[in-house]
KOLPATI-935588 format. One record per residue (C-alpha): y negated, x, z negated. Coordinates in steps of 0.2 Angstrom, whole numbers, plus 5000, padded with zeros to 4 digits. Layout:
<atoms>
YXZ
...
</atoms>
This chain:
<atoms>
509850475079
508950305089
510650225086
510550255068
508550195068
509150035077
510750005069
509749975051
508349895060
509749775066
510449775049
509049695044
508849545056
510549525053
510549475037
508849395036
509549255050
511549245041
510449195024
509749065032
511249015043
512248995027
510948895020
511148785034
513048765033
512748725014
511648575018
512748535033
512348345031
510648405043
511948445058
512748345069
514548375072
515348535079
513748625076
514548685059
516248765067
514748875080
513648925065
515149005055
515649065072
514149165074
514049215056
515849305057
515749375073
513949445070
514549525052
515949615060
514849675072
513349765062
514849815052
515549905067
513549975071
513550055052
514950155056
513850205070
512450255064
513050405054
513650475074
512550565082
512150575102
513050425105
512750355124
511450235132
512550105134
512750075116
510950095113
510649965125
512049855118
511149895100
509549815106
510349665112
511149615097
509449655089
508649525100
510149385099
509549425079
507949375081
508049235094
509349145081
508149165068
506849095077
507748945083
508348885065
506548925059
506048805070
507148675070
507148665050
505248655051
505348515064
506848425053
505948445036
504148425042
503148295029
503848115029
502547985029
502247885010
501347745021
502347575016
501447455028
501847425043
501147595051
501947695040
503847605044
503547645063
502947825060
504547855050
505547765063
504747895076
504948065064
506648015064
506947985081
505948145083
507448235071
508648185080
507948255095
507848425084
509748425079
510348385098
509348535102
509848685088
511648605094
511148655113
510448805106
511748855096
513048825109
512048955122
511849095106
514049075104
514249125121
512949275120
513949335106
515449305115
514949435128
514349545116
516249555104
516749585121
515749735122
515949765104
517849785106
517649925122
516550005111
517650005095
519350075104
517950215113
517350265098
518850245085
519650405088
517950495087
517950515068
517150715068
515050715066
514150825081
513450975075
511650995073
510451135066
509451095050
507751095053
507351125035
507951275035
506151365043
505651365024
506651465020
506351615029
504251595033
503451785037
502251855024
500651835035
501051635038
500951605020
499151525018
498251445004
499951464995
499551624982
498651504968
500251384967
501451504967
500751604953
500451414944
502251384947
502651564942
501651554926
502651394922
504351484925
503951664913
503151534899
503751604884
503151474873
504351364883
506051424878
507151274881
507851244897
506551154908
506551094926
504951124937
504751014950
503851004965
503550844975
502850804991
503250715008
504350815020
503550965031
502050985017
503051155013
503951144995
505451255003
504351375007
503351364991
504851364979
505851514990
504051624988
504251614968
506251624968
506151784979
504651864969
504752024963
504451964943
505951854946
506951964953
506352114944
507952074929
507051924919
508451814923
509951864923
511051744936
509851664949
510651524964
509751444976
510751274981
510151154996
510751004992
510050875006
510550705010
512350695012
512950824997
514550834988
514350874971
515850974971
515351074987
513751114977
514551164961
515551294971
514051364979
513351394962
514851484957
514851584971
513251624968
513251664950
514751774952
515851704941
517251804937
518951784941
519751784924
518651624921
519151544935
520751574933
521051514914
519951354917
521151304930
522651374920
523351454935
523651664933
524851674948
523951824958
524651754975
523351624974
521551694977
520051654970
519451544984
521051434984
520751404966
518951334967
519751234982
520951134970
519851124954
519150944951
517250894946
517550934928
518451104928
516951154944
515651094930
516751204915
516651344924
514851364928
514351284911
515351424903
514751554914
512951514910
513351484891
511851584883
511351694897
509651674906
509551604923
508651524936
509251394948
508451314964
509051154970
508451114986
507950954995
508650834982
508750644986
509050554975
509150534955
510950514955
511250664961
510050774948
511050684936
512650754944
512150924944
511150934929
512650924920
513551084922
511851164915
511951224898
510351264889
510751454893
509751594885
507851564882
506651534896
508151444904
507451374921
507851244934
506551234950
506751064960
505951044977
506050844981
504950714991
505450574977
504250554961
505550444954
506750624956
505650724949
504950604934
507050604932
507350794933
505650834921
505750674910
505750814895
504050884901
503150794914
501750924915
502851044925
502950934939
501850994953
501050904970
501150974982
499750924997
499050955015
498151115020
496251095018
495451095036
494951275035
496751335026
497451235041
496451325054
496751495045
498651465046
498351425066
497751565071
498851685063
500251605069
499651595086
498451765088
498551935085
498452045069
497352115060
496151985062
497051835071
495251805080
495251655092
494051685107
492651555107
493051445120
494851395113
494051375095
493251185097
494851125105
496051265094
495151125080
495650965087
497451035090
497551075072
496650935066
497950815073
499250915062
498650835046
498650995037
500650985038
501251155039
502751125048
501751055061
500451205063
501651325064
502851225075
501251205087
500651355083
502251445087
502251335104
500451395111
500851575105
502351605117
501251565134
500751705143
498851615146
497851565132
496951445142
495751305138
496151185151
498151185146
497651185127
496351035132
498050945138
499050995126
497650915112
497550745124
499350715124
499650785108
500850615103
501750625117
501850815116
502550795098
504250655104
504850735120
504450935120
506150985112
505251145104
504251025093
505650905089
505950975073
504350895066
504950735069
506550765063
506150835046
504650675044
506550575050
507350625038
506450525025
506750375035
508550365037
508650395018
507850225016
509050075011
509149915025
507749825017
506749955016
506650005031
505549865040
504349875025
504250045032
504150025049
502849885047
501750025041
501250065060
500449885064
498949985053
497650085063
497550285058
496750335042
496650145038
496750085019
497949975016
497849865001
499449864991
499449664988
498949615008
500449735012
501549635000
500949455005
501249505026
502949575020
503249395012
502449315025
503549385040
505149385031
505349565030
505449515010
506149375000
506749324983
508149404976
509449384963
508149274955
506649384957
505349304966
504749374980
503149444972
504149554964
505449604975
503949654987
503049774971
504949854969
504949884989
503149954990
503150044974
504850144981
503950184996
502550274985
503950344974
504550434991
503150504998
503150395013
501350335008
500150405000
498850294986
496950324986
496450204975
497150144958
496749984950
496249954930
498249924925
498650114932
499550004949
499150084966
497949964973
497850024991
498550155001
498550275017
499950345029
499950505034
499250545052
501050625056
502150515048
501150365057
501750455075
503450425067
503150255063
502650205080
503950325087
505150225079
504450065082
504150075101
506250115102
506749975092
505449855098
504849795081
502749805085
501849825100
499849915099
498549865109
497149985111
495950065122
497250195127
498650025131
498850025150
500349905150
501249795137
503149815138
503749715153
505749685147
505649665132
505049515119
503349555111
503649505092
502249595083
500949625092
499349725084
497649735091
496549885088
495249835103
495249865121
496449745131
496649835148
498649785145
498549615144
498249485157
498349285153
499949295160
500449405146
501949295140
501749295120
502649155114
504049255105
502649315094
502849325077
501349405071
499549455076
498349575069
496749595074
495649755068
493849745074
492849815064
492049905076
491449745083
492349735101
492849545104
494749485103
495349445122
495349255125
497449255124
497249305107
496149145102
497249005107
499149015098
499448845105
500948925117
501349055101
502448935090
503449055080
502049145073
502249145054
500449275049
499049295058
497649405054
495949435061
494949515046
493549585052
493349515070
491549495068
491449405088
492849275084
491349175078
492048995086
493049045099
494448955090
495448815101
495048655089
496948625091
497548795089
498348775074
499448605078
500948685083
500948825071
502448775061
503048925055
501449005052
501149065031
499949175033
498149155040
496449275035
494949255045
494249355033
492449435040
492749345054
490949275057
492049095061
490848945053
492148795054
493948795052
494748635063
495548475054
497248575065
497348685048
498048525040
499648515051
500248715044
501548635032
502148815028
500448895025
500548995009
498949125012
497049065017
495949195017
494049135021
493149265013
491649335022
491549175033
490149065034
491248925031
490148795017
491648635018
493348635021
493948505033
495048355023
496448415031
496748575019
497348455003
499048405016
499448595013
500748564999
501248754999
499648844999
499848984984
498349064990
496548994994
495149114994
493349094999
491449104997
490449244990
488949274977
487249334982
485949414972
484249364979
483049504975
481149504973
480149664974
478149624969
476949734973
475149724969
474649674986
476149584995
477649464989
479249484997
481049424997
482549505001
484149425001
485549574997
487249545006
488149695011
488849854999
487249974998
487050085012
488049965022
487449905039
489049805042
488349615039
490049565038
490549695027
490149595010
490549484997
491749604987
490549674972
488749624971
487649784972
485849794968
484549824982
484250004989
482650064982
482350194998
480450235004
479550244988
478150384990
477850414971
478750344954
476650274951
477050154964
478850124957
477850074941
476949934946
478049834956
479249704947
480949654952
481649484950
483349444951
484349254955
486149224959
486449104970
488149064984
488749015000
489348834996
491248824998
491348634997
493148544991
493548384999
494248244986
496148264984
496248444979
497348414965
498848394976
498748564980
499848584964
500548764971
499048854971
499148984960
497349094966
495749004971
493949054974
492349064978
492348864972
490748784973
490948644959
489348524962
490348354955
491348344939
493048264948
493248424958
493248504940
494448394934
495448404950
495448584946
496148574930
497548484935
498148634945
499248724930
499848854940
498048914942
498349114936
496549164946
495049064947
493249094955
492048944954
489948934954
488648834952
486848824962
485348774953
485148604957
486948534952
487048404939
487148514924
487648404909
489348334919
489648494927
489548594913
490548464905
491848474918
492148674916
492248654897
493748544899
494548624913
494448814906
495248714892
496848644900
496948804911
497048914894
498848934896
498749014914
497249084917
497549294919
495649304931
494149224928
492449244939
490949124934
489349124942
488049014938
486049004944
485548884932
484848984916
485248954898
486548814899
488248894902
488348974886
488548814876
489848754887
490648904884
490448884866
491448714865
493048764875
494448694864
495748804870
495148974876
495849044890
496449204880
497749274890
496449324902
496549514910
495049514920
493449424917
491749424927
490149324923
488549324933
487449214922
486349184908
487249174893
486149254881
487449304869
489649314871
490349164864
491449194849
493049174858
492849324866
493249404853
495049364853
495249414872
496649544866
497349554884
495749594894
495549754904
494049724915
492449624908
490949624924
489349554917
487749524927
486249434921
486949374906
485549434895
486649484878
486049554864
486349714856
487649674844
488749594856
489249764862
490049774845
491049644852
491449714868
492049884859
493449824850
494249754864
495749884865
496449854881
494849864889
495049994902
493449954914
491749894910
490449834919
488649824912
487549764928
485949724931
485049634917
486749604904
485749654892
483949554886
482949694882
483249854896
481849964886
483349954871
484750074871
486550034872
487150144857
489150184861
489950254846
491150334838
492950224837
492450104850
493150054868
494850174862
495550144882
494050114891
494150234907
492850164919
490850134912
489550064925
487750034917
486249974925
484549994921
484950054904
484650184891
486250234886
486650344870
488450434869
488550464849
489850614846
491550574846
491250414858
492150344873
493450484871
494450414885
493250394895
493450454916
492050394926
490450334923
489250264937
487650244932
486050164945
484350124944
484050234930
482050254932
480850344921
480850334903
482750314904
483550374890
485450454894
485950544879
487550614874
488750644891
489150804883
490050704868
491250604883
492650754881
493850674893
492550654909
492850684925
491650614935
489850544936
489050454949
487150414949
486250294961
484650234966
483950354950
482450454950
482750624954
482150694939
483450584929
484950654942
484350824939
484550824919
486350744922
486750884932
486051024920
487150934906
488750904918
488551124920
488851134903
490251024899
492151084894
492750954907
491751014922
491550834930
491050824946
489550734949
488950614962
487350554969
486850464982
485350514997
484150404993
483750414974
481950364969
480650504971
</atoms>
């Protein structure tokens, strides 16, 4: 099983070095002679090697030497790669366009310089041929060993617990069963139909499905041929259509004419042994031929091989069915592409159905009681099972069979739990089930996977920083003419599709926006990782960094017990920094002089990092394409940025960086510039006192670094009486940290997403503009800019933009004049999806009308009128809508949704607003938020939003969140309704 792990892991950093070594050969003109004849060398003899480790990988129990030997050509991989990554950094790096006389010597020196570089990939290259040398030797031992050896070691099959579960272990699983079972007895469903039930390994859909297959209305005579199949991984489609027919009975007569044979010498079992695909699938299919039956398959893979199977199905007698148990969506979408409403999720065990399944498995009937001073720790244990089944009873079943019941050994037991779960062999099944869905991953598929584990527990990851660190690293490039954007959505996507992570949070297009791995399959991840040396953790449980073995991806979740400043890093590829909790990055982890092959690094949230950077920590940085210091608390970035030739990702949000050094415009590859942030400045007046309060963090927030993302209104906590929330007034500004460009920004002609801007001159404006690629712009303007040019300067550059524009965010503090720029764009940007505007305009400009392709409009201050919502509603792709504070003039006026309107909208946010739902409005509407909703408030007609699911209610008197309450009660949807703790009183 390792071997197989390393062998694709290997796979991988095979290929990822050949592609580039092949490149190499292709522009052969860069090497200096002989170079070429090692190069192809190394190419053939590593190619006949990993071909050698796939064969492999499908042995099991193979020895530590070839283990060992795997790791080695890992590492060989790796430090190939990293050599032509630099060298073709150092030979490529930017020529110098000076035609005096500086310029002629500082070319006569960067080539000097490149010759140096190919005298030393030649030396480089020379050492790697003898290392693989060694290692064909190796290879060839190992070949002849292994050759004979063609039989597979026989192994039990985890999965096959499901199948027999006792009675009194089956928790929380009655009400699905009987959903499931309702779906199979449908009799308004005649046709054949599939039911399929999809879920990550362990969660129990064996179990599940076997409970209804075995109940007693199923068996009871309803259908009359029944199978259950396991198909698996590995299956052979004609291996399962004889089970079928074995199962099914099929009678020898049929047998016999399909495969035209009556020569009674020759048994039944010999005849299904010689029959082909076809004549298997001709027997059951006319077996089955207008009967009623019910068939199970079991652990199915892959699409291809429901397609396989589904074909020996007839449609059978009404009420035909077919259940599928799979952890693919992509499977079951396949198998129930006729009905997608009988596939069913299946998920984790609630905390208490987890618990309840515990101590039954562990304590004495009737009552399964726990004594008290196990409970707490009983808890914890069970709470590290994730509400896996497999894993509760496996545990369970584990602390059952001791004699002694007793709180210190359960105490260890819950302190060592991860090292519990890899090496006690009565708990290995876990991992092999949760293993199971790794091995099934393709090559490229598997570090995507792996890289999974760099992420701290219960973290959510955002689908598009996944994708750009994929990039970033290598792990994913473009392919057969895809770019690597999209290569990256087809890898992360497939690994939703399998179960392997799980989405909480879905963006206005229906995409998965962020995700989360689950506690158990993270163990795996690590598990995985640790034997194939792909990441190292560092965190407050990290004694000792690996001493042997080259640190390549190193991930920081605070604490830094195991590294010293002798630490040697400079193999590293990668840093990732997590503290959020506000713990300081150790000093080796500020300076990356000595780190040279880092291509990402990432210290998001490291509030302490402040300017603790090295001013020259960024020179050597060569290889480095990814860099967020996003939340960092960092103030100034050093001119060093400039010398990152390969730099495609700069993240700067959160910072309190106001000007970017001149170095940034040397950036030629940038893609990605991001920065800056809004603030709403908020004035609360009472009669007696005048204060200001400049809001930066999400409500209810305390993080001051946690901020910038979505502007939220102040919380309105601490107010005695709604008397005294009448006499104050609030006023409300917008204003920015100052992102300042320096001149030259137009030859950043990559860039393709840029924001916060702060545009104070016209030429940057124009500069702008002449960036075509621009798909996602953020830029604002403070009150004190020169209005008339700048106002000018967006009016021409929105225009040549038109064509590439897909986001647009606008802040402006300066009332009343944005609008009539608006008004004279020549060519609208009209392709736009997202749009926000926090400013006064007073009244939509006309072209907004014809944004056909929007489906998110966020609107602060903007002070509209009434009838432009007419506008707004027939925008029909429009799927989310924000109306916040003050985007309408007149707040005592009600915003009037009616019937026909907004046909797609999903998402309504309304702020200090009387809202009226007319009947028949908003009939796709999901969630509604609604805040500062204050006496006098009008919020009529919820009852009318039939397809509501939930409301949320902030900062709102509690009068107003009672009546949404007493509505919500009554409505046909039962939406669930949220409010926050600190609603006005």
């Amino acid at each position: 099983m390792e071997t197989a792990i390393a062998t694709k892991v290997v796979d991988f950093a095979f290929n990822s070095m050949a592609g580039k070594l092949e490149k190499m050969l292709e522009e052969e003109a860069v090497l200096l002679a002989g170079v070429e004849e090692d190069v192809r060398y190394i190419v053939d003899e590593l190619r006949s090697i990993t071909s050698f480790l796939t064969v492999m990988s499908t042995r099991q129990n193979l020895d530590a030497q070839l283990q060992n030997w795997v790791q080695e050509v890992r590492e060989v991989a790796y430090d190939a790669e990293d050599s032509i990554d630099e060298f073709d950094c150092r030979l490529r790096s930017t020529p110098y366009n000076d035609l005096g006389v500086k310029g002629i010597f500082k070319r006569f020196l960067h080539n000097i310089k490149s010759l140096k570089a190919r005298h030393g990939i030649a030396s480089e290259f020379k050492k790697l041929k003898v290392q693989i040398e060694e290692i064909r030797k190796r290879h060839d031992r190992y070949s002849h060993l292994y050759e004979a050896d063609t039989g597979m070691a026989e192994c039990s099959d985890p999965r096959i617990i499901g199948q027999f579960i006792e009675e009194a272990q089956l928790v929380g699983i009655k009400q699905s069963r009987d959903k499931i079972i309702g779906w199979v007895m449908d009799q308004n469903c005649p046709e054949l139909t599939a039911i399929s039930l999809v879920g990550f390994g362990g969660l129990g859909k064996t179990t599940l499905a076997k409970t209804v297959y075995d109940d007693l209305i199923i068996v009871g005579g309803h259908f009359q041929y029944r199978a259950w199949i396991v198909v698996s991984q590995n299956y052979s489609i004609i291996e399962l259509l004889k089970k079928i027919i074995r199962q099914i009975s099929v009678e020898e007569k049929r047998i016999r004419d399909v495969y035209g044979c009556q020569d009674r010498t020759v048994d039944t079992e010999q005849l299904l042994n010689k029959m082909d695909k076809s004549q298997l699938v001709e027997t059951v299919r006319g077996h089955l031929h207008e009967k009623r039956y019910l068939i199970a398959f079991d652990d199915v893979w892959r699409t291809e091989a429901w397609e396989n199977l589904s074909i020996a199905l007839p449609p059978g007698k009404e009420g035909s069915r077919v259940i599928v148990t799979t952890r693919n969506d992509e499977v079951a979408n396949y198998s129930c592409s006729r009905n997608r409403q009988f596939i069913f999720k299946v998920y984790p065990l609630s905390s208490e159905l987890s618990w309840e399944l515990f101590r039954r498995k562990v304590f004495d009937a009737p009552d399964y009681s726990c004594p008290p001073e196990l409970d707490n720790v009983g808890r914890e244990i069970v709470q590290k099972c994730s509400g896996i089944p497999l894993a509760i009873v496996t545990v369970g079943g584990l602390l059952a069979s001791k004699s002694d019941k007793k709180f210190e050994e359960w105490k260890d037991f819950g302190n060592y739990f991860r090292s519990e779960i890899q090496t006690n062999n009565r708990l290995l099944k876990i991992n092999q089930i949760l293993l199971l869905s790794y091995n099934d991953l393709p090559y490229h598929l598997k570090p995507c996977f792996l890289f999974l584990g760099i992420f701290p527990e219960d973290y959510e990851i955002g689908r598009k920083r996944l994708m750009r660190r994929w990039i970033a690293e290598g792990i994913v490039s473009g392919l057969g003419g895809f770019p690597a954007e999209k290569v990256a959505e087809r890898c992360f996507n497939e690994l939703v599709s399998r179960s392997l992570v799980q989405p909480s949070e879905f963006n206005d297009n229906g995409k998965v926006k962020s995700c989360r791995v689950h506690d158990m399959m993270l163990e795996v991840i690590i598990s995985i990782s640790n034997k194939v040396n792909f990441a190292v953790l560092l965190n407050e449980h990290t004694t000792n960094l690996p001493q042997h073995q080259k640190i390549r991806r190193l991930s920081w979740h605070g604490g830094s017990s195991g590294l010293s400043t002798n630490t040697d890093l400079s193999h590293l590829r990668s840093f990732t920094a997590f503290g959020s909790d506000g713990r300081d990055v150790p000093v080796p982890l500020k300076d990356y002089r000595k780190q040279r092959l880092l291509r990402a690094i990432e210290l998001e949230g490291s509030f302490n990092l402040s300017d603790h950077l090295h001013p020259k920590s960024f020179s050597k940085l060569f290889l480095l394409k990814y860099l967020s210091l996003r939340d960092s608390g960092i103030s100034t970035l050093p001119d060093s940025i400039g010398d990152l030739q390969n730099l495609q990702f700069l993240d700067i949000r959160g910072t309190y960086i106001e000007e970017l050094p001149n170095s940034i415009v040397k950036l030629q590859k940038l893609v990605y510039l991001l920065g800056g942030l809004i603030v709403h400045k908020f004035t609360r007046e009472y009669p007696n006192m005048y204060e200001e309060v400049p809001k930066y963090a999400y409500a209810g927030n305390s993080n001051p670094y946690e901020t910038y993302r979505e502007p939220y209104l102040f919380n309105f906590i601490n107010y005695q009486s709604m008397s005294e929330y009448d006499k104050f007034t609030i006023d409300v500004s917008t204003s920015s940290v100052k992102l300042k460009f320096p001149k030259g920004i137009r030859e950043l002609n990559g860039l393709r997403k840029l924001g916060m801007t702060y545009a104070d001159d016209e030429q940057l404006l124009q500069e702008i503009g002449e960036l075509v690629k621009l798909e996602k712009l953020a830029i604002c303007f403070g009150e004190d800019d020169q209005v008339s040019g700048v106002l000018e300067g967006i009016r021409v550059l929105l225009s040549k933009l038109s064509g590439s524009l897909r986001s647009l965010t606008i802040s402006h503090a300066k009332y009343g004049d944005l609008k009539r720029a608006l008004d004279g764009v020549d060519s609208p940007p009209l392709l736009l999806c997202k749009l926000q505007i926090h400013a006064n305009l007073g009244g939509l400009p006309a072209w907004f009308a014809s944004l056909k392709q929007v489906v998110k409009i966020t609107l602060y201050f903007t002070r509209l009128q009434l009838q432009d919502l007419q506008v707004l509603r027939n925008l029909h792709k429009l799927v989310h809508l924000v109306l916040g504070f003050r985007s309408f003039d007149n707040a005592a006026e009600n915003l009037v949704f009616d019937r026909g309107g907004f046909t797609h909208l999903k998402f309504l946010e309304i702020q200090s607003n009387g809202v009226i739902f007319e009947e028949g409005a908003l009939q796709s509407l999901e969630i509604l938020k609604m805040s500062y909703f204050a006496h006098g408030y009008s919020v009529d007609g919820i009852d009318h939003l039939r397809g509501l699911k939930e409301v949320h209610i902030y900062n709102s008197t509690q009068g107003i969140v009672q009546m949404v309450e007493n509505i919500l009660s009554c409505h046909s949807n039962h939406p669930k309704c949220y409010s926050d703790a600190c609603s006005i009183m």
